[in-house]
N, C-alpha and C positions, 0 to 999 in steps of 0.2 A: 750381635743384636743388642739395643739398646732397650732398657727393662727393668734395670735397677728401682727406678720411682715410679712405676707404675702399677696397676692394682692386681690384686691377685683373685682368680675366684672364688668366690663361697661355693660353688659346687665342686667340690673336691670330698672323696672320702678315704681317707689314710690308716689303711689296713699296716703298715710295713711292721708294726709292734706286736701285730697279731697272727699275721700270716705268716705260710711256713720257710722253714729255711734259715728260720733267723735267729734260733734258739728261745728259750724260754719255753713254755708251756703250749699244745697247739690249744687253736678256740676251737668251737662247739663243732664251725664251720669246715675246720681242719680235719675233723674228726670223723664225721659223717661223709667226707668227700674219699678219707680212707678207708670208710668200713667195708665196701665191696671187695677189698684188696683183704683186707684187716681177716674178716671171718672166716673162708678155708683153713687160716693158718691158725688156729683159736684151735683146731681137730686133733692135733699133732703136739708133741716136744719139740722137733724139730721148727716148727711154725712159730710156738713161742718163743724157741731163739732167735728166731728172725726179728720177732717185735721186739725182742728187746733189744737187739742192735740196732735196728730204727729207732727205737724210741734214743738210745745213747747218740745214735748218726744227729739226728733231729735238734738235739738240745746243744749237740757241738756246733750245728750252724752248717751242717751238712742233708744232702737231699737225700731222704730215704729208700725214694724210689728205685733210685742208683741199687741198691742192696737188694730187691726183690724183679729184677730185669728191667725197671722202667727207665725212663732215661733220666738223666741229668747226673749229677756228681755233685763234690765241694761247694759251696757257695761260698766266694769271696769275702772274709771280713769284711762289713760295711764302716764308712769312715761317716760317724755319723757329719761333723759339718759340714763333707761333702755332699752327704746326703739330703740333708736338710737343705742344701742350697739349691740342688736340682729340682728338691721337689716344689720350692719357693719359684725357682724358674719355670720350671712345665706350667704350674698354676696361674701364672702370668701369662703365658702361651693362651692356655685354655681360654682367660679373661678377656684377651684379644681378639679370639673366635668368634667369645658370646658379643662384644660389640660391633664387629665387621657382619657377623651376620644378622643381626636383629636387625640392624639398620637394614641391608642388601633385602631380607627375605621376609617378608608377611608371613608372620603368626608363626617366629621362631622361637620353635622348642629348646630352654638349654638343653644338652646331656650332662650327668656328672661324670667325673674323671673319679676312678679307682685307683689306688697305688699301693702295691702289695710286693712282698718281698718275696720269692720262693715259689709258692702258689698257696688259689683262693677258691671260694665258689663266687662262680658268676650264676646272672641270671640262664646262662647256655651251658651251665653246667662246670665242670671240674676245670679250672684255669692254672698254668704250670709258667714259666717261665721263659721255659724251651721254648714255649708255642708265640712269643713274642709279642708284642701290642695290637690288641685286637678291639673292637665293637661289638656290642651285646646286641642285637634290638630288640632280644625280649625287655630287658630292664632299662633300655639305652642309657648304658654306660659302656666308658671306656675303660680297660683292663690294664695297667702300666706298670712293669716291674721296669724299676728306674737303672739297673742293671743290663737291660738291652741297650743303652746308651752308651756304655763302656765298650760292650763289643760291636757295637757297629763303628765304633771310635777301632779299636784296635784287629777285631778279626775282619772286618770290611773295608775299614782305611775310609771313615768316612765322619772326621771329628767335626765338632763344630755348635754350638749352642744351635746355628740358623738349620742345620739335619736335624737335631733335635724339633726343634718345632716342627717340621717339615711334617716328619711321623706323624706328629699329635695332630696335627692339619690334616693329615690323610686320614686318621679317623674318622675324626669329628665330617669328612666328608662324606664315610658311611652314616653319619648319623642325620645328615642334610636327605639323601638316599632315603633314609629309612623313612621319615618326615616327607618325600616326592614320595613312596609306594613306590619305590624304585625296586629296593630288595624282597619285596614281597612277591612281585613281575616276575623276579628275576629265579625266585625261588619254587614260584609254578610253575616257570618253564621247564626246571630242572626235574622236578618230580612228573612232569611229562613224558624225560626223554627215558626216565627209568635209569638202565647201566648206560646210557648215551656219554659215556664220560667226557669225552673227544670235545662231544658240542657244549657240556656243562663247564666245560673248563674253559671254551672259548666265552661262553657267557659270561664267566666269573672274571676274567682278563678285560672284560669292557665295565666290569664295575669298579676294580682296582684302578683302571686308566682314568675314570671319570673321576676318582676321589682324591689321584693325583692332580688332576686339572682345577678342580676348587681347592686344593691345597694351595697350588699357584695363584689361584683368582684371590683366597685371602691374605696370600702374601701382599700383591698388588693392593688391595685395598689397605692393608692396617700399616702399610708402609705411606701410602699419598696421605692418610688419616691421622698418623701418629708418627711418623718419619722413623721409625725402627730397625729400620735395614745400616748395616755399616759396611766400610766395603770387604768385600768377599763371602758375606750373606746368600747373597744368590748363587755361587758359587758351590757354598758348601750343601745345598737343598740339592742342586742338580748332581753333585757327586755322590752325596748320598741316592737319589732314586738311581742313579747307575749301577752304586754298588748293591741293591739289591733287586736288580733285575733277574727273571727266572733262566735266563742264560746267561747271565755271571754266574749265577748259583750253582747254576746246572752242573757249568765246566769245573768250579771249582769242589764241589762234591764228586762227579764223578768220572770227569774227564769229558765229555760229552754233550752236546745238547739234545733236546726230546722237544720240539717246539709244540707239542699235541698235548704234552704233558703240563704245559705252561699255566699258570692260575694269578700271575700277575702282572704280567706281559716283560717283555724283553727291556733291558737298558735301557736301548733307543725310545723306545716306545714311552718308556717310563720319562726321561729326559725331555722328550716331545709335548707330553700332555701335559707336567707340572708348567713348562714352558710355555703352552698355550693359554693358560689361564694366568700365567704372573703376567703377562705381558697383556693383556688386555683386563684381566678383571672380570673378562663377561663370563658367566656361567650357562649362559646360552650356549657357547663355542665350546661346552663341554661336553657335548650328547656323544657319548662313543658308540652310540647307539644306531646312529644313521649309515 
């Protein structure tokens, strides 16, 4: 993808110096996000030697949670120029967003992009790593621990700068979503169905398909608009939504697939819709809803 000379957003906020994971001191936010966890263990000797091995896991650049049952482990050395360049990249991603859609959409809202190392607090509460690049719409921002790029390069087999944007374009399609009253629809119905899991899962697979298809549609645009694309670009987006379909995942977690279980539709499906909107651009042709 070509991006070198071209602008970066101003909406970007760059937690990775402050959030966790990454040694140094945690902030306020750090802190408060772990006191639920934090206080039982305040009761005991035992408790406090926990915190303190946290608190030594923590400043080595390891995840604490790892040490008290939660998940995650080690966090990789960060190289900061590589780091710095990715995030100089995404932010250029993002920049491409806010132009293809301000033009495309009447009376578009930015979102800002978040980029945090370890984990953060969002506006939806406790943000971690594990849980991978997500959309807020309470605060509409984006969540980005620029470390999910590495492994979906290496544990998914799916490199590439054009997968990388791809992600950042499937947010930012919940964020178009959020701006249609699409997720707020979508969040009635669920609280309709009660423990309806089956049907809220199917609902959620038509909002992940739809925000694959305007990922596509702004590829198509900020490519006729700004010629960005180089060859094997589209290549790499479509390998990427393959390699995280919820039956790739499925089988390779746990041998099996559970298609009821699904919450963001299959390979296919995923390959389908980013493909329907690269290739026309209309976001009309994105209703996964019909």
């Amino acid at each position: 993808m070509k991006w070198e000379d071209e602008r970066q957003s101003s909406n970007v906020e760059d937690r990775r110096a402050s959030s966790g994971g990454g040694g140094g001191m945690p902030s306020m936010g750090m802190m408060m996000a772990f006191w639920p966890i934090i206080r039982p263990l305040l009761r005991t000797k035992f408790g406090w030697m926990i915190i303190g091995l946290g608190v030594v896991a923590y400043m080595a650049g390891y995840n604490p949670l790892a040490l008290i049952g939660g998940q995650g482990g080690s966090v990789a050395p960060v190289d900061k120029a590589k780091d710095d360049k990715s995030a100089a990249f995404i932010s250029t991603v993002l920049a491409s967003t806010e132009d293809v859609w301000k033009k495309e959409l009447r009376g578009y809202r930015e979102p800002v992009m978040v980029l945090f190392r370890g984990s953060t607090q969002s506006g939806c509460g406790f943000a971690s790593a594990q849980m991978g690049p997500f959309y807020c719409p309470a605060d509409q921002k984006v969540y980005l621990d620029l470390g999910f790029f590495d492994e979906l390069a290496s544990r998914h087999n799916a490199p590439g700068d054009f997968a990388q944007a791809y992600v950042l374009a499937h947010e930012v399609g919940h964020h178009i979503q959020n701006l249609q009253g699409t997720l707020e629809k979508v969040q009635q119905a669920k609280q309709q169905w009660g423990g309806q899991s089956t049907k809220a899962n199917a609902l959620q697979v038509k909002v992940e398909l739809q925000a694959d298809c305007y990922a596509g549609a702004w590829a198509y645009h900020a490519h006729n608009e700004f010629d960005i694309l180089e060859p094997g670009d589209a290549e790499e987006a479509l390998r990427a939504a393959s390699a995280i379909g919820d039956d790739t995942l499925q089988r390779q977690a746990q041998g099996t697939v559970r298609p009821d279980a699904f919450t963001h539709g299959s390979s296919a499906q995923r390959v389908e819709w980013f493909r329907r909107g690269f290739t026309s651009g209309d976001i009309g042709a994105c209703n996964t809803f019909q």
